[in-house]
N, C-alpha and C positions, 0 to 999 in steps of 0.2 A: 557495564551494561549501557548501552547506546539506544537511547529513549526518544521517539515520537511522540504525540497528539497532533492529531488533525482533526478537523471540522471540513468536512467534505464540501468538493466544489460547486460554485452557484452554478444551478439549474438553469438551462436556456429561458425557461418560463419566466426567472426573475432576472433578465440578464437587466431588465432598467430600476431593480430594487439597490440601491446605499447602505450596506451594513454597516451602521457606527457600532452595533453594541455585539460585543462578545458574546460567543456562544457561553451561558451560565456553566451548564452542567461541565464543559472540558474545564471553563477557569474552576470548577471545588475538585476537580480530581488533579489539576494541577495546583491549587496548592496544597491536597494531600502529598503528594510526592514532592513539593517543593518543602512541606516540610519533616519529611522522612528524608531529606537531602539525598534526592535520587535527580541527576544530569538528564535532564530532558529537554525538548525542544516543539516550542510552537508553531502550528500551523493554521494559522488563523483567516484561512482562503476565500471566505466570504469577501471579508474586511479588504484583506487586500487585493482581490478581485483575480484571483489565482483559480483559472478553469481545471478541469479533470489532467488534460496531456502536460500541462507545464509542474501542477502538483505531481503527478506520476513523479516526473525527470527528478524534482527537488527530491522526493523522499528515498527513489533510486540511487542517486549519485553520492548522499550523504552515509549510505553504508549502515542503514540503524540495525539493531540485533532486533527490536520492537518496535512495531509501529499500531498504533491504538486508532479507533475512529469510534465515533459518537453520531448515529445514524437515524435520520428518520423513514420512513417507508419508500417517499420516494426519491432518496439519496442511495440505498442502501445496492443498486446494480451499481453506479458508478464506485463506490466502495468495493464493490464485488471487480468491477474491473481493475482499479487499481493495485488493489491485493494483488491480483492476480499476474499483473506487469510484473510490482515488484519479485516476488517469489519466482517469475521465470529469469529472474539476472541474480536473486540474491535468495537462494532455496531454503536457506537457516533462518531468517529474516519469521519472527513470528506476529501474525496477527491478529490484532486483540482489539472486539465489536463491542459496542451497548449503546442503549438510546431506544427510544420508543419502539421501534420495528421488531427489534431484534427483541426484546422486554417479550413484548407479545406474541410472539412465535418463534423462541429460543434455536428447538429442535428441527422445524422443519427450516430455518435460516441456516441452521450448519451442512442440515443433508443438502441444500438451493447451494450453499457456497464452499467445496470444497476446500477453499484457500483461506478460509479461516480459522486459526487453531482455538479459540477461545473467545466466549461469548461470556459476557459479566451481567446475569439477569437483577435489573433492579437497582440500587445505590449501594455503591465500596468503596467510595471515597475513603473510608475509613481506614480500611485494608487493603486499598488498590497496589502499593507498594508491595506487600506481599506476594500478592497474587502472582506481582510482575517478577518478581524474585523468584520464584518456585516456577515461573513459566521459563526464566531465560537459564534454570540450573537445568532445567527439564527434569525437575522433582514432583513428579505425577505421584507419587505417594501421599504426596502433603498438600495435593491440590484436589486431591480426594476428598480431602478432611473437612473443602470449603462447600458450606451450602450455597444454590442460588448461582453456578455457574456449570456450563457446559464445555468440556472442552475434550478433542483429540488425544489417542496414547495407543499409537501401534495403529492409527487406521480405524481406532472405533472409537466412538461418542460414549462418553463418562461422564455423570450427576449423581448428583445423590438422591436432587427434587429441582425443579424448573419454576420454582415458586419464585415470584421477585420482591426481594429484599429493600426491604425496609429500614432507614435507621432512626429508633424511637427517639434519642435525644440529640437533634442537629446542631445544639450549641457546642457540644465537642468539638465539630466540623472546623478544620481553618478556613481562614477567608479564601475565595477564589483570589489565584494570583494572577491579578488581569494583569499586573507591572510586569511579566516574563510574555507579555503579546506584541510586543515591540514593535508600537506602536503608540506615544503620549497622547494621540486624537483619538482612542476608541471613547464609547461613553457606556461605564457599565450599568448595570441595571441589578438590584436589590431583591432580595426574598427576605419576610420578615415568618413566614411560615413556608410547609408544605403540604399538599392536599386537599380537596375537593371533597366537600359534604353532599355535591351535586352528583345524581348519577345519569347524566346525559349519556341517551346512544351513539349520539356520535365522537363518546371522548373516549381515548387509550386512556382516561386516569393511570397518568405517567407513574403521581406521585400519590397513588391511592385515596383514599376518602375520610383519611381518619387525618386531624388537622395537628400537623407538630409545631411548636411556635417557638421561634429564636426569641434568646432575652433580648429586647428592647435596645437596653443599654447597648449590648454586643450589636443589635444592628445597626445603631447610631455612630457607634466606635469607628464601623466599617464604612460607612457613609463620607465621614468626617475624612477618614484618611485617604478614600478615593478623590472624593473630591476635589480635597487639596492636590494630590498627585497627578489627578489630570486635569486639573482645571474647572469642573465642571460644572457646569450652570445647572442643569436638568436632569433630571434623572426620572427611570421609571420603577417601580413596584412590579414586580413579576409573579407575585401571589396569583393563583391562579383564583382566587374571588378575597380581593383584598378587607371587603366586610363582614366576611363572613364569621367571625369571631370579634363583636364589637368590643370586648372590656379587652381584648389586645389591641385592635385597631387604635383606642383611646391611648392605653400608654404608649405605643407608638407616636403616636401625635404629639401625645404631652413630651416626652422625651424631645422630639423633634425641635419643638419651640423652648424648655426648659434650656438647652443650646447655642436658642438664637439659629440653627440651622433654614427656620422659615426665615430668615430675611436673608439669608443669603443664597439658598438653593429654589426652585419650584420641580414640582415632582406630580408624573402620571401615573394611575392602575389604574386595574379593572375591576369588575364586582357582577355580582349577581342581583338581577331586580328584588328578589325573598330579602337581600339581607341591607336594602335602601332604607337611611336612615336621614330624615332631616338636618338635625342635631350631629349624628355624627360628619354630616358633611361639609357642614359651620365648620365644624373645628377642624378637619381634614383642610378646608383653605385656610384658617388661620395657621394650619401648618406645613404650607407652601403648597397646597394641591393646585390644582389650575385645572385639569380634565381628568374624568372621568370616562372609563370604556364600558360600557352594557349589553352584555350577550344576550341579544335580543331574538334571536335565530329564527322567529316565522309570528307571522301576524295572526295566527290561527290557532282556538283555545284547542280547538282538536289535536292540532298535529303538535301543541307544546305538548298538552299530554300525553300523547304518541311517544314523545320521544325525551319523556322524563325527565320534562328539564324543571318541574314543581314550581311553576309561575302560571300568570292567565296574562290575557292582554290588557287588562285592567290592572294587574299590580304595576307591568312593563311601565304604561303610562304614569301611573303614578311617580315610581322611580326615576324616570325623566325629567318630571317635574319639580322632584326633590332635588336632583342636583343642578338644574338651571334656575329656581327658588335660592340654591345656597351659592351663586353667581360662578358656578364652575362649569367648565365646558363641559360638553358631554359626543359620548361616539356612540354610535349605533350598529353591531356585528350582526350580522344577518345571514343565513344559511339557506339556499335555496334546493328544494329537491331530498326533502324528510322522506320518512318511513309514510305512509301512505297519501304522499303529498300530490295534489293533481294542481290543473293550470287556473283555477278557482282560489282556492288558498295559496296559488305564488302570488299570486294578485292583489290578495290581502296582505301576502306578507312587504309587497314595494306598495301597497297605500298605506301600511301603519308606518314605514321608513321614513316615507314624504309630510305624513302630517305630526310624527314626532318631532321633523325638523331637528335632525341631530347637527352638530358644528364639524362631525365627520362621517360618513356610512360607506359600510362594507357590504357585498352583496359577494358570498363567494358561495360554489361548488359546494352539495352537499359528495364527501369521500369518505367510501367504506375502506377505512384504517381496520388492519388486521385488532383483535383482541377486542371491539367495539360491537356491539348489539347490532351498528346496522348494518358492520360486516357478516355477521350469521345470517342475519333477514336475505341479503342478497344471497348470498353462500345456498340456502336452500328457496331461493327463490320464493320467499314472502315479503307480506309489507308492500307489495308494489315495488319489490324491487331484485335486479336481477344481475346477477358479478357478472360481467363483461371479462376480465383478463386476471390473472396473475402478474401482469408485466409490471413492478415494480415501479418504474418510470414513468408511469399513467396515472401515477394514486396523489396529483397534485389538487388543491381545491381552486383552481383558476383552470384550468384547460383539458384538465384529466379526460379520458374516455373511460374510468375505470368498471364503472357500473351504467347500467339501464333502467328505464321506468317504463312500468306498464301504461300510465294515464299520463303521457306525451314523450316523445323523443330526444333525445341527448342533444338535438340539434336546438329544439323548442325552448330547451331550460339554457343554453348559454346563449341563445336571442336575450332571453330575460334580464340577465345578467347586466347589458347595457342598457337597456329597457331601464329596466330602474335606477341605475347613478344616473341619466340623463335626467330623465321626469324629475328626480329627487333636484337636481340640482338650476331646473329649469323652475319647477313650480314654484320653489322656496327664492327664486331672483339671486340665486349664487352664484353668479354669470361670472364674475372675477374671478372666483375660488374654482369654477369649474374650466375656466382655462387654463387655468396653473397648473388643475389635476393634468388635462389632456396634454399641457408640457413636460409633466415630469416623467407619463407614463407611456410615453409615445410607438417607443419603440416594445413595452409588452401590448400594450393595443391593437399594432398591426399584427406581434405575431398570435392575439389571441382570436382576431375578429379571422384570420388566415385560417386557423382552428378551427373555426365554427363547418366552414365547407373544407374540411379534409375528409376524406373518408377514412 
């Protein structure tokens, strides 16, 4: 059995983005198979800056019996074309989807993509060996047996249930084998839990809402050995709200420095403003923190509570000031074009940016992601808000056409967009740090401000 993984090719949109850090979810489903000692092989196309027609040629020419891909919404047509290549040179050739897109709309992804035999809804890392076993025997009997996937037999679609899979104790899990991405300069990035207590409208909750947490130890183990292996200085937290469970947070920390790892690493996450802590963010820099990211998504108590993200603008502030109080940097993520968002509260939302004075801000695209509240709101056109396309390729948060708003034009909200990094970066006298942005990001700039007037 002749095994793939891929991580689908960069998107023109990000043709000026640098991937240093491995896609997570392929590195835990390669080391389930790495240690089920199943011969597989990396594709790591971000990283190595491998577009759609040169990954086609590689995964074509190599002959695999299986080729897997790890997809999000707007990856998931170039996945659909490259399958598709393949299969017209190598018709045995089976392929096998999962990742956000597919998660959230299993069924209608299989009926969209002919050429897929097999969709893995939710996490199987566990089991993914199997699966691939029973898929390259073409033993559909026993793949019957598996909840939580969807897959081809004779030309019809088979499940049992489309629910996505869950696994309650992730300290089973082997580490991601990022050392099989061949490459000693990627720089991976850590999960010390999974899941969001938050239930924002505009999140797929990949990893659902209920919080599983790796032993401490086991995360520091895995720190310790990457680090050494690749050298690495820095590292980030990929918790998708790393405070949000403070008496882990703690042993995490304490671990961290009971190691000595704080004098030798520094390390970023993210977090939610609800779960800002003074105290815990002391001790987050005595154990190697340096920044802090804060989904701050709209300067408006209206449209947070629109759109459930359980914060006001006064806690926001607060939280800013806890972690630039405990001398750590702090980023500011900002979403523009909510559930009944007009040109009054975007305005609010680029003056609280400017006068939070964060040490970095993001101003992106609000995108109705399949499986998300405010992909229904559009879907039936409420909310002030109105789906534009199905074209997959459109559902990015920087350039997208994918949806409309009733109280201004698609044209209006990505004025905005520069509208606020500018102001933010002019008002605050960041004049150095904002030519660096305009150099590193030059070439998505032109093709985004090019976007503004395409029809």
């Amino acid at each position: 059995m002749k095994v793939a993984l891929a991580l689908p090719p960069k998107q023109k949109f990000a043709q000026d983005q640098f991937h240093r850090k491995p896609q997570c979810g392929l590195g835990y489903l390669a080391g389930g198979l790495k240690k089920d000692k199943v011969d597989f092989t990396i594709y790591n196309s971000k990283y190595e800056n491998i577009y759609e027609t040169e990954l086609t040629k590689l995964l074509i020419n190599a002959g695999y019996d299986i080729v897997g891909f790890s997809a999000m919404t707007v990856e998931i047509k170039s996945v659909g074309r490259i399958a598709e290549k393949i299969k017209s040179i190598n018709k045995d050739c089976l392929i096998v989807v999962g990742g956000c897109h597919s998660n959230a709309i299993p069924r209608e992804t299989m009926e969209e993509f002919p050429q897929f035999d097999i969709i893995c809804i939710g996490e199987h890392e566990d089991q993914f060996s199997k699966i691939l076993d029973c898929l390259y025997h073409r033993d559909y009997n026993t793949l019957e047996e598996f909840d939580n996937i969807i897959f081809r037999r004779n030309g019809e679609l088979q499940y049992k249930n489309l629910n996505r899979r869950f696994i309650k104790d992730i300290n089973d899990l082997a580490w991601p084998a990022y050392e099989l991405f061949n490459n000693k300069t990627i720089d991976p990035a850590y999960f010390t839990s999974r899941g969001c207590p938050f239930g924002c409208s505009f999140c797929q909750q990949n990893s659902g809402r209920i919080i599983r947490k790796r032993n401490p130890v086991d995360v520091c183990d895995e720190i310790e050995y990457f680090s050494s292996y690749f050298n690495q200085k820095v590292f980030t937290f990929r918790d998708e709200s790393f405070t949000a469970d403070k008496e882990h947070t703690i042993a995490v920390c304490n671990e961290l420095i009971k190691r000595g790892l704080n004098k030798k690493l520094q390390w970023t996450c993210e977090t939610h403003s609800r779960s800002a802590n003074y105290d815990l963010f002391c001790l987050m820099r005595e154990a190697g923190c340096y920044y802090v990211d804060i989904g701050v998504e709209s300067g408006s108590d209206e449209i947070l509570k629109a759109t459930g993200k359980s914060t006001t603008v006064e806690i926001i502030k607060n939280a800013v000031k806890m972690v630039k109080k405990a001398k750590l940097k702090v980023g500011g993520l900002f979403i523009l074009g909510h559930p009944f968002e007009t040109k009054k509260t975007m305005f609010k939302t680029i003056s609280l940016g400017v006068r939070l004075n964060p040490d970095s801000i993001t101003f992106s695209m609000m995108t109705p992601f399949p499986g998300t509240k405010v992909y229904d709101y559009a879907s039936k056109h409420e909310a002030g808000l109105r789906l534009l396309t199905k074209d997959w390729g459109k559902y990015d948060n920087i350039s997208g056409y994918a949806m409309a708003w009733d109280n201004f034009s698609v044209t209006t909200l990505k004025i905005m967009q520069p509208i606020g990094i500018i102001i933010y970066y002019l008002y605050n006298l960041r004049i150095r740090q904002f030519i660096s942005y305009l150099n590193r990001h030059k070439k998505g700039i032109l093709s985004y401000l090019m976007s503004i007037f395409k029809k």
